[in-house]
C-alpha positions in Angstrom: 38.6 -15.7 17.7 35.0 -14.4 17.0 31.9 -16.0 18.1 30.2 -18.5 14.9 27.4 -16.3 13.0 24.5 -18.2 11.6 23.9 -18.1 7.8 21.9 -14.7 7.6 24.0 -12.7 10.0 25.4 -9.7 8.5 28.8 -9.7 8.0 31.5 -7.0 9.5 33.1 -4.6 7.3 36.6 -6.7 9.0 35.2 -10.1 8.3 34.1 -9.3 4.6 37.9 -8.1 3.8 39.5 -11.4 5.7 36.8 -13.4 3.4 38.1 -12.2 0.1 41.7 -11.3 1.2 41.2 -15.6 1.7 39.5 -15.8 -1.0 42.2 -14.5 -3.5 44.6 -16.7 -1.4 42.8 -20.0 -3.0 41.6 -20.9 0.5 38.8 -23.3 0.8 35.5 -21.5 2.4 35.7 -24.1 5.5 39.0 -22.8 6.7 37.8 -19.2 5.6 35.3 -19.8 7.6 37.1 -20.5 11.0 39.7 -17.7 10.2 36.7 -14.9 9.4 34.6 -16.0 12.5 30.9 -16.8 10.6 29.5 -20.2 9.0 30.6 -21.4 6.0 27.6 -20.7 4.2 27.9 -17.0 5.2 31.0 -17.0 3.3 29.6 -19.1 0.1 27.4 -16.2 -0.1 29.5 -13.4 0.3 31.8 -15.1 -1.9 28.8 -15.3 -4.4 27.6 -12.3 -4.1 31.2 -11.0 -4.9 30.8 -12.9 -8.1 27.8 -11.9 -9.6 28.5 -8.1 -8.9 28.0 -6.0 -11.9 31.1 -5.3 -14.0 31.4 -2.0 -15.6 31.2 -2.5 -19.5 33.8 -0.1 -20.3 31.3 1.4 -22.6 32.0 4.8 -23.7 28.8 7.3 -21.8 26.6 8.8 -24.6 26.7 12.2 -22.1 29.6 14.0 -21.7 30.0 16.3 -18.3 29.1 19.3 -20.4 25.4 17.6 -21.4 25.6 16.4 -17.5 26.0 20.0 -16.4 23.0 21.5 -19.1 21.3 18.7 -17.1 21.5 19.6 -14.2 21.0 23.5 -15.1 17.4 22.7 -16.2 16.8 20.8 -13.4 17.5 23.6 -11.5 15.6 26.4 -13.1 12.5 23.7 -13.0 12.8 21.0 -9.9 8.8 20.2 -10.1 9.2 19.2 -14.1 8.4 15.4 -14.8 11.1 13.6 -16.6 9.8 13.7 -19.6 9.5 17.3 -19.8 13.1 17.8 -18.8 14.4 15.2 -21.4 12.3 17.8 -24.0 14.3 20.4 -23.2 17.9 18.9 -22.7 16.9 16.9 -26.3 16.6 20.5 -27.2 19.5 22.0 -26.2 21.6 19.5 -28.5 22.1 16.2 -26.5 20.9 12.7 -28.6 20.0 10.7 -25.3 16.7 8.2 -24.5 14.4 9.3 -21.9 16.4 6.1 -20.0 19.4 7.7 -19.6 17.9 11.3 -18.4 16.5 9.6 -15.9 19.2 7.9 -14.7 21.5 10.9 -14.7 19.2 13.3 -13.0 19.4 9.9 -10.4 22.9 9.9 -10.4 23.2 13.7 -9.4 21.1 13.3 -6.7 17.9 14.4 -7.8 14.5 13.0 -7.5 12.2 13.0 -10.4 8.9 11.8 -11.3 7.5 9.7 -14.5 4.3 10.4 -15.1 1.6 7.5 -15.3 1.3 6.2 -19.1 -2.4 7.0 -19.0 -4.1 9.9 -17.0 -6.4 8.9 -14.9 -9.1 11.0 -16.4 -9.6 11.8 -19.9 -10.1 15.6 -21.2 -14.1 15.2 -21.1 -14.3 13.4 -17.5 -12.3 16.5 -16.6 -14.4 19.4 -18.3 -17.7 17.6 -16.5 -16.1 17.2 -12.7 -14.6 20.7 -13.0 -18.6 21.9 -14.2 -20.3 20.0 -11.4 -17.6 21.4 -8.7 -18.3 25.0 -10.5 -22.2 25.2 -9.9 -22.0 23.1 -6.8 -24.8 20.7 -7.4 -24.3 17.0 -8.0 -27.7 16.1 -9.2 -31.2 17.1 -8.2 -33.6 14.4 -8.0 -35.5 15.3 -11.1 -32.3 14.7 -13.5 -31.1 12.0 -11.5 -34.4 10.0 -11.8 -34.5 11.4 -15.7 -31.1 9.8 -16.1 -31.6 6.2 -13.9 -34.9 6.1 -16.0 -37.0 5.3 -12.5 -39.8 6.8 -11.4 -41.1 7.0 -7.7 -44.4 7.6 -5.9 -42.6 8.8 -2.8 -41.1 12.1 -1.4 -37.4 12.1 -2.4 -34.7 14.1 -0.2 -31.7 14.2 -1.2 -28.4 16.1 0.8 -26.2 18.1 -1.7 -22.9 18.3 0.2 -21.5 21.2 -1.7 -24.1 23.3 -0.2 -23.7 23.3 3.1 -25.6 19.9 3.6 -28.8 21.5 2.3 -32.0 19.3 1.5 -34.0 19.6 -1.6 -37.4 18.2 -1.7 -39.2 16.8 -4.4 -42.6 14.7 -5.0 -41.7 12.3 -7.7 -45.5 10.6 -9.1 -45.5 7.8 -11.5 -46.0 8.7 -14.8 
């Protein structure tokens, strides 16, 4: 006989077969228990667990192994596509499934896939004015920046522009 297991020990491969060859016997979990070698709580929970497994539906699959295999085709010819591109074009060669259920195939055959987020992070215009500030490689000089904060100052400004090799830029800023 094997040595008591507490409650959240695993359980062998051998011990989980004895539990629900006992099981199916009608054997009460105590003498289970002693027979498999772990506490009787261990075997209330593999014997739950058991339970609450999920049962195939015996629904019929909206994909047939023809679809499966266009599927994996265009995966194929395009691995960095997000899912939602790739359900576009299996949609388009004929097959009537949700975005859902692309995504779980292309799972199912092994593949790893991306969703994209709902919302980009930035929006077309936020876009167009990084992409302008990285092309002429100036953030802001002091001029525009105090134009834009609507400050004024009576003191020398510097001001390190990182794009530039960490050049300064001096201005005198009076009051106005």
């Amino acid at each position: 006989m094997q040595p008591i297991m507490g409650k959240t020990a695993d359980l062998t491969v051998v011990q989980k077969m004895t539990i629900d060859t006992l099981h199916k016997e009608g054997k009460t979990q105590k003498v289970i228990a002693k027979e498999a070698g772990c506490s009787q709580s261990s075997v209330s929970k593999h014997i739950n667990r058991e339970a609450k497994g999920r049962k195939r539906c015996d629904r019929k699959k909206c994909t047939s192994n023809r679809y499966n295999r266009t599927l994996e085709r265009i995966v194929k010819q395009k691995p960095f596509k997000n899912v939602g591109e790739i359900h576009k074009e299996w949609t388009a060669a004929g097959v009537s499934a949700s975005r859902t259920t692309t995504h779980r195939r292309m799972q199912d055959m092994g593949f790893s896939c991306r969703i994209p987020c709902v919302k980009p992070l930035l929006n077309n215009r936020q876009h167009q004015k990084r992409l302008a500030s990285k092309r002429t490689g100036l953030l802001l000089s002091s001029p525009k920046l105090c134009a834009l904060m609507k400050v004024t100052f009576a003191f020398p400004l510097e001001i390190r522009v990182p794009e530039s090799g960490g050049r300064k830029e001096r201005h005198t800023i009076h009051v106005a």
